[in-house]
N, C-alpha and C positions, 0 to 999 in steps of 0.2 A: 336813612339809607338801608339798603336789602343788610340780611344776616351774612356777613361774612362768609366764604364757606368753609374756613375752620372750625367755626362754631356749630357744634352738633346742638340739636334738640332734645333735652332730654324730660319728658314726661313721666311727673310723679302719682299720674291718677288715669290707669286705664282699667278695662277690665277683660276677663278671662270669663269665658262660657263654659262649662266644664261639660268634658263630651260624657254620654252614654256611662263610660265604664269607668269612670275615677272612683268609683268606691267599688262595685263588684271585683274587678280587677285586681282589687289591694285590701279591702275588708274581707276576718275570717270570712266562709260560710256556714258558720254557725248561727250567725243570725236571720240565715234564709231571707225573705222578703223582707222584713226591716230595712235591709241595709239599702242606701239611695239608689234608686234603678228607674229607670226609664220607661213608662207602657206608654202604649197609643188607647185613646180613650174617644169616646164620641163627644162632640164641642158642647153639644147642648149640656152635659151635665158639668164638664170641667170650667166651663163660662157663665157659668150660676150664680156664682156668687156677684161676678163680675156683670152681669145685666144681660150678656152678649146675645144676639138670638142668630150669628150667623152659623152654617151648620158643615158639618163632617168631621173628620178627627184631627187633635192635638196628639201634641207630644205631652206629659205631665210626667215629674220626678216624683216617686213614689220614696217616702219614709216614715218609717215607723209606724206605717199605716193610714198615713193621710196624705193627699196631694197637693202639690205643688205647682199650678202652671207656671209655664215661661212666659212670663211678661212681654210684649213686641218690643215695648219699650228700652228693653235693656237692648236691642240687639238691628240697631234704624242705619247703622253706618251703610253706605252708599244708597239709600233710599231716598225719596221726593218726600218730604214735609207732608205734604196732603195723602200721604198713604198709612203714616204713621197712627197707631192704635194701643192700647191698654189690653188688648185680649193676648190670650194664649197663642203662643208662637211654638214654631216648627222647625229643627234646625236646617231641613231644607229651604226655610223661611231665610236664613239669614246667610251673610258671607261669609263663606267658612274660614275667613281669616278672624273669627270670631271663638272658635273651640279651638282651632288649627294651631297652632305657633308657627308649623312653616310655614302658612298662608299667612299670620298676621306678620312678617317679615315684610310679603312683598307686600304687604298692604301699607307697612310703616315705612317702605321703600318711597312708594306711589305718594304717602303724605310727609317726605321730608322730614320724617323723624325717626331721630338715633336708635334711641329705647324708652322703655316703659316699661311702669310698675304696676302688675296686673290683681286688681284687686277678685275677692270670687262675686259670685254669681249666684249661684243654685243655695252655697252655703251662706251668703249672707257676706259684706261685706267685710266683715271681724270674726264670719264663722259662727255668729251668732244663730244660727238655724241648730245648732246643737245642744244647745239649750233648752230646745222643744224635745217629748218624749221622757222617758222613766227610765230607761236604761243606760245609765251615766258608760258604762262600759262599752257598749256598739258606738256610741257619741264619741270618747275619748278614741276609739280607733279611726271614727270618722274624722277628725281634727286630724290625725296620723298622717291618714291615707288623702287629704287635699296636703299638705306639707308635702309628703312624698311625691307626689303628682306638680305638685307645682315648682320647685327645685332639683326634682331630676329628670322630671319631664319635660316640661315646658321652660324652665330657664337653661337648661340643660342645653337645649334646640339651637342657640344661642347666647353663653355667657358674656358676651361683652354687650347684649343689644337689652337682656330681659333683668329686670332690677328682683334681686331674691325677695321675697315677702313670706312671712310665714302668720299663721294663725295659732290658736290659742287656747282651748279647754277652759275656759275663764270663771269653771263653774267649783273649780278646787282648786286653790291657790300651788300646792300643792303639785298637784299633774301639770298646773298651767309651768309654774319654774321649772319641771323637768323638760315638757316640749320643748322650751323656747331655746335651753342649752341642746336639745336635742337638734333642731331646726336651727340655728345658729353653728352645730356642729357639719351642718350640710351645705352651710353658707350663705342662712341666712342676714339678708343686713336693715331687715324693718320691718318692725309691728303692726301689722293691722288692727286698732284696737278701740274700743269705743269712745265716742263721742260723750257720753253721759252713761253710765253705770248703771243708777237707779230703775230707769225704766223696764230694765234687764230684769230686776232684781236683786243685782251685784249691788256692794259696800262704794260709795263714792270718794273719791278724790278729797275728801277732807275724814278720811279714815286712814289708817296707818295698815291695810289690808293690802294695799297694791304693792307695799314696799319691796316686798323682795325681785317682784315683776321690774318693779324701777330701778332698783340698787345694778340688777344686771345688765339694764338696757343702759345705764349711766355709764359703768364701766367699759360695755362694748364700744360707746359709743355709735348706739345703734337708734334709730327716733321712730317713738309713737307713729302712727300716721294713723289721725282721724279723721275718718271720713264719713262727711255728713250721713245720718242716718244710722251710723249703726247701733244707736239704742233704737231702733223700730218707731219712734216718735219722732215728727213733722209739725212745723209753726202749726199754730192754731188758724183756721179757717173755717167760714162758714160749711155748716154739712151738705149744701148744695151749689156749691160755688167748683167753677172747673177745675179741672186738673191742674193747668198754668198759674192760677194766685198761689197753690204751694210752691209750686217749684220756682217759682217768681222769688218765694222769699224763703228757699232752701238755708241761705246766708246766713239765720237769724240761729241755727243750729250751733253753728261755728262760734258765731258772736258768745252767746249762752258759755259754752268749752271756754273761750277764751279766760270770761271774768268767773269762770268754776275754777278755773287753772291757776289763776291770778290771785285766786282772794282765798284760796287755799294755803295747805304747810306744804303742795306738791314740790315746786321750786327753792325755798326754803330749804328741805330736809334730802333733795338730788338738784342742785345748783346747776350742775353739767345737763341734765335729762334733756329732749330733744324731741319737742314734739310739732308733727305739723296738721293744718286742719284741711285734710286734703277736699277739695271740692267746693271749699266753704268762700274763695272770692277774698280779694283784697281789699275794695274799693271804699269799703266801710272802717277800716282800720284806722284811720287817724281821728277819726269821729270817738270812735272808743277808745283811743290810748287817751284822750283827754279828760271822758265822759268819766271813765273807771276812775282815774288819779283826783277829780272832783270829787266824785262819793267817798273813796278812801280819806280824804282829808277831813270831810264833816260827820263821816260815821265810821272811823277805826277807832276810836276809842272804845265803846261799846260794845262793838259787833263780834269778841273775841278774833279778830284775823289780825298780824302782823303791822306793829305802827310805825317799823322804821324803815321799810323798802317799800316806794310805788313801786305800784303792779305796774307801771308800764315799762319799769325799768327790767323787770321779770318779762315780761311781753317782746320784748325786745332782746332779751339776752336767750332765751329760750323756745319761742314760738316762731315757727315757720308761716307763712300763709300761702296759699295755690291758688293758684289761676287760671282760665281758659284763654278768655279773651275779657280785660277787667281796663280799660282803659284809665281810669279813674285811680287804679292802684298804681299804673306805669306812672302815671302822673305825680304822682304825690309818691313816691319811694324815697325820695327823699327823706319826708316827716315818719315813713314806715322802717327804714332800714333797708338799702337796697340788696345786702349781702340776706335779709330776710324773706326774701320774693323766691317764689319758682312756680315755674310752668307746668301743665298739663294738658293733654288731649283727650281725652275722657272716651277714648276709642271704644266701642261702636254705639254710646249712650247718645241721646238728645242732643248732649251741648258740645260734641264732636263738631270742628268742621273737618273732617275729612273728605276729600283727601287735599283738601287743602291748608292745613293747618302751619306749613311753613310759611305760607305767602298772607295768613291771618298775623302773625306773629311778625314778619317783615312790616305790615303794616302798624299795627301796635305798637314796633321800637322805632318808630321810623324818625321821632327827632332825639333818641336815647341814644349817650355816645356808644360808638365800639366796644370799650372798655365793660360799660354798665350793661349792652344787649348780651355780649357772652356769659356774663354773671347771672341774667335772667334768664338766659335759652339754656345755659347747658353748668356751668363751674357752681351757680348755688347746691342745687341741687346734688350735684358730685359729692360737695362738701357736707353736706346735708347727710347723708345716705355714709359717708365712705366708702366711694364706690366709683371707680374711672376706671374701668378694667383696657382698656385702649391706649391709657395715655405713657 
């Protein structure tokens, strides 16, 4: 049956295009061109790297001295499939309910949904573009200044519609606990934070490094959200194989976080923490909560990791999983935790369908009772976040 219409939509994975001046705007000017800003460049050399031979000028974010195209990629909502491309984009290229907040209203209006948790863009989806460059101090303002842009600007636009996220300095334990009580003192209610560590450079999940990061999201009662990709590493694939076999098996990110989370002391030593793997697909979930608690059984004795709690039982008490459109997970929530499932629109990426993502969603719950669709479209995730500013 269709979504009731009490039941709001509430999407835990969208994204934010950050306009022109979110760092000029709000970073000193002491760092003159370092700091992230916007030129127009001729296509030929900003599509270099990228293969491209089509010609006239982009838009590219300039920092710290090197460039950055915008991907088409990130920015396809209300576009034809057959137009979409990997090159450098324009923001006269995209919908401006894409940089916009008050445009991405009527855009969440036009696709039946409530709100959404906007992940960044330009910075990386954990902010991890700050990591790049020498000057830890322009970096650490730069973390600042997308916080401040993103919680007083754009959720600001709408507090009941825009879910708070903030980012993180992840490069000093140190500044990263100061922002987060900072960005938490502005309302924030969820970490964008990586997927895997090491690729970064950071101390992994089986190091006692993140603790104090965790001790305060535990107590907030505030959850992780990882989203596929933010350690900058993708499944492995042939070097000449298309763009779709990755993204085909994006999922396998998620999976990886899951038994790193699992077979770690993370859960253990913050019982309550709250993480979820945004982007990463449900469908495979019951496959792993058997696969993991199999291995656990014939290899925790050696393996130094914990012999007296399955990980699935941790998987389940702690782990969120997201979805688009995951058929296979609706299905099976049962074996997953239903109170464990939540939604997302992935606004204006690839695997959006906007603007019809409520009538994708009607379809998907359509033999799920009443009870368990509002739990999927809109109450998980509430409780998930601490966050119903309406109700």
């Amino acid at each position: 049956m269709p979504l009731q219409d009490y039941m709001k939509l509430v999407s835990v994975d969208d994204h934010a295009i950050e306009h022109a001046e979110v760092w000029t705007s709000r970073v000193p000017g002491k760092y003159g061109d370092a700091i992230p800003h916007i030129e127009e460049v001729e296509v030929d050399s900003a599509r270099l790297q990228l293969g491209a031979t089509a010609h006239g000028r982009v838009q590219t974010w300039i920092y710290a001295g090197k460039s950055y195209p915008q991907i088409g990629l990130n920015a396809v909502a209300g576009k034809d499939p057959r137009t979409w491309d990997v090159e450098p984009a324009r923001f006269d290229d995209m919908r401006p309910g894409c940089y916009d907040p008050v445009e991405r209203l009527r855009d969440m209006d036009e696709d039946g949904v409530w709100a959404q948790l906007c992940f960044p863009s330009f910075a990386r989806f954990a902010g991890t573009r700050f990591l790049e460059g020498d000057d830890r101090e322009l970096a650490l303002d730069c973390v600042k200044a997308w916080n401040d842009w993103m919680l007083q600007e754009w959720c600001a636009t709408a507090p009941d519609r825009y879910i708070p996220v903030c980012i993180l300095p992840l490069w000093d334990i140190e500044h990263t606990t100061a922002e987060l009580r900072r960005a938490m003192d502005m309302g924030a209610r969820c970490i964008s934070f990586p997927e895997n560590c090491t690729p970064l450079g950071l101390p992994s999940f089986h190091t006692d490094h993140w603790d104090p990061v965790f001790a305060i999201a535990e107590e907030a009662g505030i959850p992780l959200m990882m989203h596929f990709g933010t350690s900058t590493r993708t499944p492995y694939v042939s070097p000449d194989a298309p763009t779709p076999v990755m993204v085909s098996q994006m999922g396998l990110n998620s999976m990886g976080t899951m038994a790193d989370l699992a077979l770690s002391r993370t859960f253990h030593a913050f019982p309550k923490l709250k993480v979820a793997l945004a982007e990463g697909g449900t469908g495979w979930f019951p496959y792993m909560l058997e696969r993991i608690d199999q291995v656990w059984e014939r290899h925790r004795w050696y393996a130094g990791v914990d012999t007296g709690v399955r990980p699935s039982e941790l998987i389940r008490r702690n782990i969120w999983g997201c979805f688009i459109v995951d058929q296979a997970g609706v299905d099976f929530r049962d074996r997953i935790g239903v109170r464990r499932l939540v939604w997302e629109s992935d606004y204006p990426h690839s695997d959006s369908h906007w603007p019809h993502s409520r009538k994708e969603v009607e379809t998907m719950l359509a033999q799920v009772p009443d009870e368990e669709a509002h739990r999927l479209a809109e109450l998980n995730a509430c409780e998930l976040l601490g966050w119903r500013p309406w109700a």
